[in-house]
N, CA, C and O atoms as CSV, one atom per row, in Angstrom:
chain,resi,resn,atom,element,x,y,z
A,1,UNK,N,N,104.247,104.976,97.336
A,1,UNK,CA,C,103.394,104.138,96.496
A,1,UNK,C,C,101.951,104.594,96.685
A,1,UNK,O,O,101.284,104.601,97.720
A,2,UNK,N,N,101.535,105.071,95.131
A,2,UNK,CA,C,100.047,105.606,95.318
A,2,UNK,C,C,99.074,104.155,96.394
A,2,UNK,O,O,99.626,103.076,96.609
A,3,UNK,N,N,97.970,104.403,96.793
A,3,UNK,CA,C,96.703,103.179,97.251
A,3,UNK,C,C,96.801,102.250,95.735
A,3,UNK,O,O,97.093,101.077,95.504
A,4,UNK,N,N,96.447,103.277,94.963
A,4,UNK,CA,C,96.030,102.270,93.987
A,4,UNK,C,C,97.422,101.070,93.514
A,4,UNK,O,O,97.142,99.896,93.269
A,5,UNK,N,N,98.489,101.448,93.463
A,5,UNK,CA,C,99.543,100.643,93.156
A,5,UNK,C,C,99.678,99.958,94.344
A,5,UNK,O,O,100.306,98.908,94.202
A,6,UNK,N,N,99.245,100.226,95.653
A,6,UNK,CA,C,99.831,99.126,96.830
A,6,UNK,C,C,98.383,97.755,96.639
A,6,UNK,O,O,98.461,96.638,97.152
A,7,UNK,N,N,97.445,98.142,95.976
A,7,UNK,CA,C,96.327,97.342,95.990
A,7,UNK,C,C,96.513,96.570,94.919
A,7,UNK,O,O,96.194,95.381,94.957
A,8,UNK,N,N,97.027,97.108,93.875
A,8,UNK,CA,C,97.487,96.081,92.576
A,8,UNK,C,C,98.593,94.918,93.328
A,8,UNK,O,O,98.763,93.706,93.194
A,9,UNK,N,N,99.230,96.003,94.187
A,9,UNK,CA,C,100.880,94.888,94.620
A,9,UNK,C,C,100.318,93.930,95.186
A,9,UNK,O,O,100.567,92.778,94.832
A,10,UNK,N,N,99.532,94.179,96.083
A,10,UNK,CA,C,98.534,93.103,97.468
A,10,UNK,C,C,98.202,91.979,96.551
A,10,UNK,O,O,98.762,90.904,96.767
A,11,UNK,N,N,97.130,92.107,95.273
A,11,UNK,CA,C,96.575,90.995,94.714
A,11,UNK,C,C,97.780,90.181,93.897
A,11,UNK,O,O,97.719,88.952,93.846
A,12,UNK,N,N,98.968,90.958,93.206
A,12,UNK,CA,C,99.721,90.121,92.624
A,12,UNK,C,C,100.793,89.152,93.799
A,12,UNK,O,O,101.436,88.121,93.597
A,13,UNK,N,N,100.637,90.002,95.055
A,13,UNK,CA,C,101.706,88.476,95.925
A,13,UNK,C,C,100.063,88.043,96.403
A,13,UNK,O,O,100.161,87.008,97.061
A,14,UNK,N,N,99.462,88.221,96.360
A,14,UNK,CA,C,98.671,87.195,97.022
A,14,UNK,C,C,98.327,86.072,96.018
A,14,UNK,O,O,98.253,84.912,96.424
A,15,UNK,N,N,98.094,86.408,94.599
A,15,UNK,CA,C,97.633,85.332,93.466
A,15,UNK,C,C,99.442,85.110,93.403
A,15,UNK,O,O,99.459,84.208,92.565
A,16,UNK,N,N,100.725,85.321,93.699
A,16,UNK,CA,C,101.458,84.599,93.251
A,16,UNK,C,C,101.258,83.731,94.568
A,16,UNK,O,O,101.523,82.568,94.263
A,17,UNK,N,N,100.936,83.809,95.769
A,17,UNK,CA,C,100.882,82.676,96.835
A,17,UNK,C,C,99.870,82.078,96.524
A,17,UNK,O,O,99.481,81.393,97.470
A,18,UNK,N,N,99.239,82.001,95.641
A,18,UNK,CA,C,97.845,80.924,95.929
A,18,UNK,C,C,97.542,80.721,94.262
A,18,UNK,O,O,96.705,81.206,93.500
A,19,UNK,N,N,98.563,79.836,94.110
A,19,UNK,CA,C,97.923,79.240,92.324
A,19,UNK,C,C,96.305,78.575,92.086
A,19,UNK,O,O,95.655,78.640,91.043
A,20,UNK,N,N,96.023,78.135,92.969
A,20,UNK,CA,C,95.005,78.025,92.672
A,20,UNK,C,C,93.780,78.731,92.863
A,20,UNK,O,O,92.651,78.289,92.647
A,21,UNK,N,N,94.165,80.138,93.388
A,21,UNK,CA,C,92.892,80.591,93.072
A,21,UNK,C,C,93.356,81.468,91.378
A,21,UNK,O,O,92.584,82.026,90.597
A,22,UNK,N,N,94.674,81.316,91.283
A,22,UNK,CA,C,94.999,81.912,89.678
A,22,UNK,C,C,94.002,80.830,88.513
A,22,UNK,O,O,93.346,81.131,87.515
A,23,UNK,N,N,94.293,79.351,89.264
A,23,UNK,CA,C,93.690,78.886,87.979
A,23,UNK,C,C,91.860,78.656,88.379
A,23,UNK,O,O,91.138,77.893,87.736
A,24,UNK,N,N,91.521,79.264,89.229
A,24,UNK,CA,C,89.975,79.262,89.018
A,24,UNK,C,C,89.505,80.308,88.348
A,24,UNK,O,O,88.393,80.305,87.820
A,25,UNK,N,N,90.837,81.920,88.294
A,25,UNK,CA,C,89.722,82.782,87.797
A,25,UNK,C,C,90.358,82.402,86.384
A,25,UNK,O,O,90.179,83.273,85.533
A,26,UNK,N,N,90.920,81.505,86.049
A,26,UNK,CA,C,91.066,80.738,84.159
A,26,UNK,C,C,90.930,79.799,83.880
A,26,UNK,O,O,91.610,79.232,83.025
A,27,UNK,N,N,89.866,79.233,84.597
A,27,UNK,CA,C,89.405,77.975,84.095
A,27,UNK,C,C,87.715,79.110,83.271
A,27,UNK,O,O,86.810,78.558,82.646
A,28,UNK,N,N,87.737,79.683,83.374
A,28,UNK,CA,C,86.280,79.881,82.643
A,28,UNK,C,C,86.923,80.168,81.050
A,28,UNK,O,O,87.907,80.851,80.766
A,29,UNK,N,N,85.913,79.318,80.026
A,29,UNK,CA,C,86.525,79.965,78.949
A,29,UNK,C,C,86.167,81.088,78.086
A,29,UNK,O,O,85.113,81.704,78.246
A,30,UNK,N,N,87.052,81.384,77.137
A,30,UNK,CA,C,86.981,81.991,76.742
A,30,UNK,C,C,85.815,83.031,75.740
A,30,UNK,O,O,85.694,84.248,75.604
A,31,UNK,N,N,84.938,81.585,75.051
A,31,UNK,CA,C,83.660,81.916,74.820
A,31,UNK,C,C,82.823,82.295,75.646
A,31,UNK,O,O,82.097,83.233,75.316
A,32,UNK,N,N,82.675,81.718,76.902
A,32,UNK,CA,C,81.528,82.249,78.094
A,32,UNK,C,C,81.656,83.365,78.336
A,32,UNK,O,O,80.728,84.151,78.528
A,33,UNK,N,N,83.273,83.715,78.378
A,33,UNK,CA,C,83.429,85.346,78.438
A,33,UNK,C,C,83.312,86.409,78.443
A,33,UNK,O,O,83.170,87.317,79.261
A,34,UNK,N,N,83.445,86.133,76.396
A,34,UNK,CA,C,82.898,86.933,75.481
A,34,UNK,C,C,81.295,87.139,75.079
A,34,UNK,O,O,80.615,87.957,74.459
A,35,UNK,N,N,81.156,86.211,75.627
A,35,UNK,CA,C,79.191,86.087,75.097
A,35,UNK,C,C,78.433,87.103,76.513
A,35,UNK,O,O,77.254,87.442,76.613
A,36,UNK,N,N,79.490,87.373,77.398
A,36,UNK,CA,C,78.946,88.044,78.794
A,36,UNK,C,C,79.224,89.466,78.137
A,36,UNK,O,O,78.600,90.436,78.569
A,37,UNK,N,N,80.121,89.614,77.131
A,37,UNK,CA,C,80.116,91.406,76.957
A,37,UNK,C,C,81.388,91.642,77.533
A,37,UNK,O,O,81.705,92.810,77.759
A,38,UNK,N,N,82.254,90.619,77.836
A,38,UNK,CA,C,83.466,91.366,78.445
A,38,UNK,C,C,84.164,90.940,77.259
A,38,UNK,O,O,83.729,90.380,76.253
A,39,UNK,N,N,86.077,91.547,77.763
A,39,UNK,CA,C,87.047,90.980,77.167
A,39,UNK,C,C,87.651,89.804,78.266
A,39,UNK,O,O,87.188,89.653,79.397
A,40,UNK,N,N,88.767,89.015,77.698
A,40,UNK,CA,C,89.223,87.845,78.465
A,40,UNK,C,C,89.926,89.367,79.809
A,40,UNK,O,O,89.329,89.641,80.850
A,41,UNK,N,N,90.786,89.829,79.502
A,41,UNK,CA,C,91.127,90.479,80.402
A,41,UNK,C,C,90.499,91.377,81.245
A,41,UNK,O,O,91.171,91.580,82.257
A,42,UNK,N,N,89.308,92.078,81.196
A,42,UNK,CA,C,88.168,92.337,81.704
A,42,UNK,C,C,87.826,91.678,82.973
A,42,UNK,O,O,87.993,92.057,84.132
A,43,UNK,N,N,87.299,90.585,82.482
A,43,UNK,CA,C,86.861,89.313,83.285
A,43,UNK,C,C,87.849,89.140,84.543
A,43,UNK,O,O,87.629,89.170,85.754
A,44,UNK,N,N,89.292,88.906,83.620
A,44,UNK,CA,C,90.228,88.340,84.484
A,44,UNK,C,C,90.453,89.475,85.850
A,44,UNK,O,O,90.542,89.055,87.004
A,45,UNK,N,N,90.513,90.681,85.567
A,45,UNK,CA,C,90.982,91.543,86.363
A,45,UNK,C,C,89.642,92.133,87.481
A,45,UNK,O,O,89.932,92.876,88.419
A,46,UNK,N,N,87.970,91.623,87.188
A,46,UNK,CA,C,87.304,92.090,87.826
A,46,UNK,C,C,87.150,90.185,88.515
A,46,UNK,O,O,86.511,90.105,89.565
A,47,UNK,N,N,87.479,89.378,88.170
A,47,UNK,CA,C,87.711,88.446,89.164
A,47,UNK,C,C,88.984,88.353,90.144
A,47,UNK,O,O,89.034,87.658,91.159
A,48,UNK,N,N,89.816,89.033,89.739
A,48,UNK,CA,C,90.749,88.909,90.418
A,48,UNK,C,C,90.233,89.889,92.120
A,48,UNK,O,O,90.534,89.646,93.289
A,49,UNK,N,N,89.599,90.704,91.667
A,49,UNK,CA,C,89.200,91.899,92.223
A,49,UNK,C,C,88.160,91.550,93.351
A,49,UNK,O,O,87.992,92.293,94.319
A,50,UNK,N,N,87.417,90.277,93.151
A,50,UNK,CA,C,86.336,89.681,94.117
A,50,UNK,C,C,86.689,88.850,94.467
A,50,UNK,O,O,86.243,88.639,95.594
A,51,UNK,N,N,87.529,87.892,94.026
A,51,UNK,CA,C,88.325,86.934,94.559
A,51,UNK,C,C,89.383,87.300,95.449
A,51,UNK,O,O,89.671,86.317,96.132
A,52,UNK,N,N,90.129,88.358,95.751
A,52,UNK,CA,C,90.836,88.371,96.700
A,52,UNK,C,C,90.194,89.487,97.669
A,52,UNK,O,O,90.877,90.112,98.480
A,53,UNK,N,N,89.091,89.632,97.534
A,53,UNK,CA,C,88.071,90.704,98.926
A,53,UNK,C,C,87.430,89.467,99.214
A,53,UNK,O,O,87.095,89.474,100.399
A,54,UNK,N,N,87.100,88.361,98.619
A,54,UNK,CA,C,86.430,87.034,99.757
A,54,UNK,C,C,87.647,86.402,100.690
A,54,UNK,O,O,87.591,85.818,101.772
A,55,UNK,N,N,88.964,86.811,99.690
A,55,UNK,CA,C,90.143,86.187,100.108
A,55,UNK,C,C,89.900,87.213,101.933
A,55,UNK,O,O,89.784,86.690,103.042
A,56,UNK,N,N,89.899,88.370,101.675
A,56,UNK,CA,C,90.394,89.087,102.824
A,56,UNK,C,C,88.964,88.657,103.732
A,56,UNK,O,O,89.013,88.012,104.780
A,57,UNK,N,N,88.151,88.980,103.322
A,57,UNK,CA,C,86.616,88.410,104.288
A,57,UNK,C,C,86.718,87.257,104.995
A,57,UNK,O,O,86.332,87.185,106.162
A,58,UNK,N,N,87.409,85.950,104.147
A,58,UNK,CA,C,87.833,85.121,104.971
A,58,UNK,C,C,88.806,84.727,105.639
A,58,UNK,O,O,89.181,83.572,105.841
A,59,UNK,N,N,89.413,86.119,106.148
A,59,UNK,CA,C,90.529,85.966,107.032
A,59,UNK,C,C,89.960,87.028,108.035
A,59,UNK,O,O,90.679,87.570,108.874
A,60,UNK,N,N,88.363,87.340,107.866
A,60,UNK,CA,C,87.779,88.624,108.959
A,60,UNK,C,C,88.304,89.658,108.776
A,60,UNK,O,O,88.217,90.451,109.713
A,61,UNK,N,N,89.027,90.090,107.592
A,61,UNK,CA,C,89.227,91.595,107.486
A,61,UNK,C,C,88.234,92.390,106.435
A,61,UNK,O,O,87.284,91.888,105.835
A,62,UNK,N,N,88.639,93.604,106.370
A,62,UNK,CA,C,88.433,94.431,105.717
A,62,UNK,C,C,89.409,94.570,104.388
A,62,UNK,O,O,90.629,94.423,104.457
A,63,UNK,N,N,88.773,94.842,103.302
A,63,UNK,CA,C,90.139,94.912,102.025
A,63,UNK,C,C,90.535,95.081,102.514
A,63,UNK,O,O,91.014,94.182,103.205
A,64,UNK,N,N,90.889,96.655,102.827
A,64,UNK,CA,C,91.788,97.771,103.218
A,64,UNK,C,C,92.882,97.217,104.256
A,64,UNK,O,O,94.109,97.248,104.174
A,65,UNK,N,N,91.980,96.657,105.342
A,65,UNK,CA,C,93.212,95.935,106.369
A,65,UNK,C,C,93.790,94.692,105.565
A,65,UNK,O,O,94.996,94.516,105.734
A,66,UNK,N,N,93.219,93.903,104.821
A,66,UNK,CA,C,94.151,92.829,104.017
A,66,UNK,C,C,95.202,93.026,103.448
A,66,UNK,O,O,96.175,92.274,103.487
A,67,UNK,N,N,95.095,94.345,102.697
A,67,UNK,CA,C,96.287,95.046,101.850
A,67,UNK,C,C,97.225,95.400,102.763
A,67,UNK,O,O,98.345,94.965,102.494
A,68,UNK,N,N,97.158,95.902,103.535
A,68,UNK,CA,C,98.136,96.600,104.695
A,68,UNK,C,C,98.680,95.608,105.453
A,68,UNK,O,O,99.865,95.757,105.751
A,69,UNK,N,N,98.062,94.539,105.877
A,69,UNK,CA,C,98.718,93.753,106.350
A,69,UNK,C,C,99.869,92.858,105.122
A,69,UNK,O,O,100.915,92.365,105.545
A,70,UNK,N,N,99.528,92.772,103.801
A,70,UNK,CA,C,100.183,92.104,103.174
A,70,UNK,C,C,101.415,92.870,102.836
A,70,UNK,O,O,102.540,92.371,102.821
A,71,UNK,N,N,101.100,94.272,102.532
A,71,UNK,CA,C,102.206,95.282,101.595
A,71,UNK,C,C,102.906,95.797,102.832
A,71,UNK,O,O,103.985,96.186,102.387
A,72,UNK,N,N,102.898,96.073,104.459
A,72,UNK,CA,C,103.387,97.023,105.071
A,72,UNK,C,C,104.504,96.265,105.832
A,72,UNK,O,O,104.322,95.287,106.558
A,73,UNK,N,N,105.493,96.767,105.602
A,73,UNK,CA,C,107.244,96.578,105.720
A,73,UNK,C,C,107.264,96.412,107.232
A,73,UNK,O,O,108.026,95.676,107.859
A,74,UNK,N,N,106.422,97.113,107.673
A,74,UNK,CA,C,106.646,97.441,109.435
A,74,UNK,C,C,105.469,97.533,110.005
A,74,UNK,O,O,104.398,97.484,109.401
A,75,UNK,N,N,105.642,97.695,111.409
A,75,UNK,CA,C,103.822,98.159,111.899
A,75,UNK,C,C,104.011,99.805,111.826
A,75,UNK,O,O,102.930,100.344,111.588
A,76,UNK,N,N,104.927,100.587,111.945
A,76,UNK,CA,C,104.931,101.914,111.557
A,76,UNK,C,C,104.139,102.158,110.427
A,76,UNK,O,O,103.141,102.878,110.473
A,77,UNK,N,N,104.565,101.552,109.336
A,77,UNK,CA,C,104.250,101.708,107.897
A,77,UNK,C,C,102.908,101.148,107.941
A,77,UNK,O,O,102.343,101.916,107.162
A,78,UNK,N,N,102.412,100.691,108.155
A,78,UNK,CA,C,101.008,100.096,108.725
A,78,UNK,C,C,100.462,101.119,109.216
A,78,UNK,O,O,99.463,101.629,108.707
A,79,UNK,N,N,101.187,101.679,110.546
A,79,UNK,CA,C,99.821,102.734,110.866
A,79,UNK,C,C,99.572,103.629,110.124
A,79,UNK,O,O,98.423,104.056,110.009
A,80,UNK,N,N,100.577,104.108,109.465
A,80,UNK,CA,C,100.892,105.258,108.479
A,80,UNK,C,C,99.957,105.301,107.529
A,80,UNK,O,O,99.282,106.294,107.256
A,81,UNK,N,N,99.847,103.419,106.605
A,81,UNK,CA,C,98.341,103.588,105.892
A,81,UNK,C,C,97.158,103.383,106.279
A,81,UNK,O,O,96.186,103.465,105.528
A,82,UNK,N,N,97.099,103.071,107.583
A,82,UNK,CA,C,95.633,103.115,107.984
A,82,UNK,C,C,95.159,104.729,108.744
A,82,UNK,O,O,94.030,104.936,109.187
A,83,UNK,N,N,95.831,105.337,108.755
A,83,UNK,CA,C,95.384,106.754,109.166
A,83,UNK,C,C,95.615,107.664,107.394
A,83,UNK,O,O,94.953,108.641,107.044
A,84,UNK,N,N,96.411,107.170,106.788
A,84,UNK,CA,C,95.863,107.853,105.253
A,84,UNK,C,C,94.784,107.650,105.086
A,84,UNK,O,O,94.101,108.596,104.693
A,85,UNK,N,N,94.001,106.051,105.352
A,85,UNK,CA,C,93.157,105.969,104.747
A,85,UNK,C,C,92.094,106.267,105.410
A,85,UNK,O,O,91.014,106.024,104.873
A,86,UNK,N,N,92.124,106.903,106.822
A,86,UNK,CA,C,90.824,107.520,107.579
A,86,UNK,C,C,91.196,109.160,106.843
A,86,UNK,O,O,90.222,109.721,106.340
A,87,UNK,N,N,92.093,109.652,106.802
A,87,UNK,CA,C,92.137,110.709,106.698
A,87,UNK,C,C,91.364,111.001,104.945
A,87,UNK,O,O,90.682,111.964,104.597
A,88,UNK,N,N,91.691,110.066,104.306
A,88,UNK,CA,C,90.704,109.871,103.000
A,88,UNK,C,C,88.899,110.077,103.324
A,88,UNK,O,O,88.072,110.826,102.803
A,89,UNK,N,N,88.785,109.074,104.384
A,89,UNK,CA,C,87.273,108.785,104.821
A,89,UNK,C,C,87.221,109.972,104.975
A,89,UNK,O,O,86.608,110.535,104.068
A,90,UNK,N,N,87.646,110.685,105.825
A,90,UNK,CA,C,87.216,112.350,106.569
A,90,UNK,C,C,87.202,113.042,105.394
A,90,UNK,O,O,86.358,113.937,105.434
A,91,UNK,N,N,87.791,112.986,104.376
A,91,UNK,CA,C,87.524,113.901,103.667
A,91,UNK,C,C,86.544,113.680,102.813
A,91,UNK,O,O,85.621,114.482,102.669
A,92,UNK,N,N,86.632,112.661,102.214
A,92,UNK,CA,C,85.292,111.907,101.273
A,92,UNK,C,C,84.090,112.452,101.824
A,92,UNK,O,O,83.383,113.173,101.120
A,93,UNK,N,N,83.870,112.264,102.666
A,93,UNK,CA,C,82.614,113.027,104.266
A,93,UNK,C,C,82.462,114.168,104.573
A,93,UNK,O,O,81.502,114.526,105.254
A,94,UNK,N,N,83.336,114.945,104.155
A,94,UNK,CA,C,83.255,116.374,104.254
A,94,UNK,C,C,83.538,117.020,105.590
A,94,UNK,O,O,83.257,118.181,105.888
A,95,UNK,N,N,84.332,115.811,106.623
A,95,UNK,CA,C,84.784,115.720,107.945
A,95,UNK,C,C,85.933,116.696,108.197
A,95,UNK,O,O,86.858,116.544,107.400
A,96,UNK,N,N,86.130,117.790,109.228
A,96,UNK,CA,C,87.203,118.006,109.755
A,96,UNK,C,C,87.928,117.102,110.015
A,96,UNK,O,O,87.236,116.123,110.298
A,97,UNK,N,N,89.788,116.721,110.123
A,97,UNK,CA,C,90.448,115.874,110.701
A,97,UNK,C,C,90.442,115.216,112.177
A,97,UNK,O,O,90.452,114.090,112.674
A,98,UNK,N,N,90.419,116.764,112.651
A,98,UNK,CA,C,90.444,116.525,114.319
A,98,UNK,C,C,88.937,116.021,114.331
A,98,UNK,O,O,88.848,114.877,114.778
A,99,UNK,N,N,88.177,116.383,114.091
A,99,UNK,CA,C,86.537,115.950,114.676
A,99,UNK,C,C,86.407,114.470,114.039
A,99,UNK,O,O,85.920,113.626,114.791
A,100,UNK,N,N,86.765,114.076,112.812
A,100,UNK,CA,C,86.763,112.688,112.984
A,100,UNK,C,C,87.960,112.126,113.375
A,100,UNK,O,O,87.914,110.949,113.018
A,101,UNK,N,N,89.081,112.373,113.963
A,101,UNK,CA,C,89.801,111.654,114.699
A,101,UNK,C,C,88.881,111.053,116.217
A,101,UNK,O,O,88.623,109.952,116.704
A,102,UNK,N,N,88.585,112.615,116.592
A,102,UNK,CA,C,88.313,112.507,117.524
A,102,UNK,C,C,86.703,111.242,117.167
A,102,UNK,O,O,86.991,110.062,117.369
A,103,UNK,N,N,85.514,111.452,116.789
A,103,UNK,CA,C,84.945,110.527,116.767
A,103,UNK,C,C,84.607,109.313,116.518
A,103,UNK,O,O,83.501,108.785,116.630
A,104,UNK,N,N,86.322,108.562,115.921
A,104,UNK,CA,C,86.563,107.327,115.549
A,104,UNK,C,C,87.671,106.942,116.372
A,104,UNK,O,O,88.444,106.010,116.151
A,105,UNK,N,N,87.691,108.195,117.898
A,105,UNK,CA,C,88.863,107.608,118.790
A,105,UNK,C,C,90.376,107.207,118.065
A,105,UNK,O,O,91.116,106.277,118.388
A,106,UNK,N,N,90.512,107.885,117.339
A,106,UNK,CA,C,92.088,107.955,116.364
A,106,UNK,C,C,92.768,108.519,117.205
A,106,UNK,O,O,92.299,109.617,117.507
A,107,UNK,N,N,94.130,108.117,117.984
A,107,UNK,CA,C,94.927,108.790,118.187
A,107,UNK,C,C,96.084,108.740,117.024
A,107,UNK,O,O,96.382,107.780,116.314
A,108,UNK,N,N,96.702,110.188,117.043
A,108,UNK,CA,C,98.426,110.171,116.224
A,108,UNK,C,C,99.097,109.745,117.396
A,108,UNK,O,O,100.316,109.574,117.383
C-alpha cells in the first residue's frame, strides 16, 4: 500500500470511528462554501485533512505516527513504515542512508 493510500485508509477508519467529527466537517453549508472559491468536496476533503492532524496532535503524535499506529497490522509492520518514512526524509535531504541513520540513532 502506497503512503498515500495508507493515509487516505487512516482518515476513513478514523472518521468512520468518530461521527461526529464527520458531521462537523458538514455542518458548514453549502453556500459559505462556494462563496470561499471552493467546491463542496474541496472543502470536505481539505477539512477532513486538518481535522484528523488536530485529531493526531491531540493524542501527542505526529501525523505520520497517527497513521501507523492506526493502519499497522503488527509492530513489525510499524517499524517497517516508520523507517520508509525516514528513509524518505534522507532522501528528500539529500542524506546518505547510513549517515542519517546513524544521526537520528536509527537502528535496522
Amino acid at each position: 500500500m502506497s503512503i498515500e493510500k495508507r493515509y487516505s485508509a487512516a482518515r476513513d477508519k478514523y472518521f468512520a470511528q468518530n461521527p461526529a467529527a464527520v458531521r462537523e466537517i458538514n455542518a458548514v453549508r453549502r453556500g459559505v462554501i462556494e462563496a470561499s472559491g471552493s467546491t463542496v468536496e474541496e472543502y470536505h476533503e481539505q477539512r477532513r485533512i486538518m481535522v484528523f492532524a488536530d485529531a493526531a496532535k491531540a493524542h501527542g503524535l505526529e501525523t505520520d505516527e497517527f497513521v501507523i499506529r492506526l493502519m499497522a497490522e503488527s509492530p513489525e509492520q510499524a517499524q517497517e513504515w516508520r523507517l520508509e518514512r525516514h528513509r524518505q526524509i534522507a532522501n528528500a535531504v539529500g542524506m546518505e542512508w547510513s549517515e542519517y541513520k546513524q544521526l537520528n540513532r536509527i537502528a535496522e
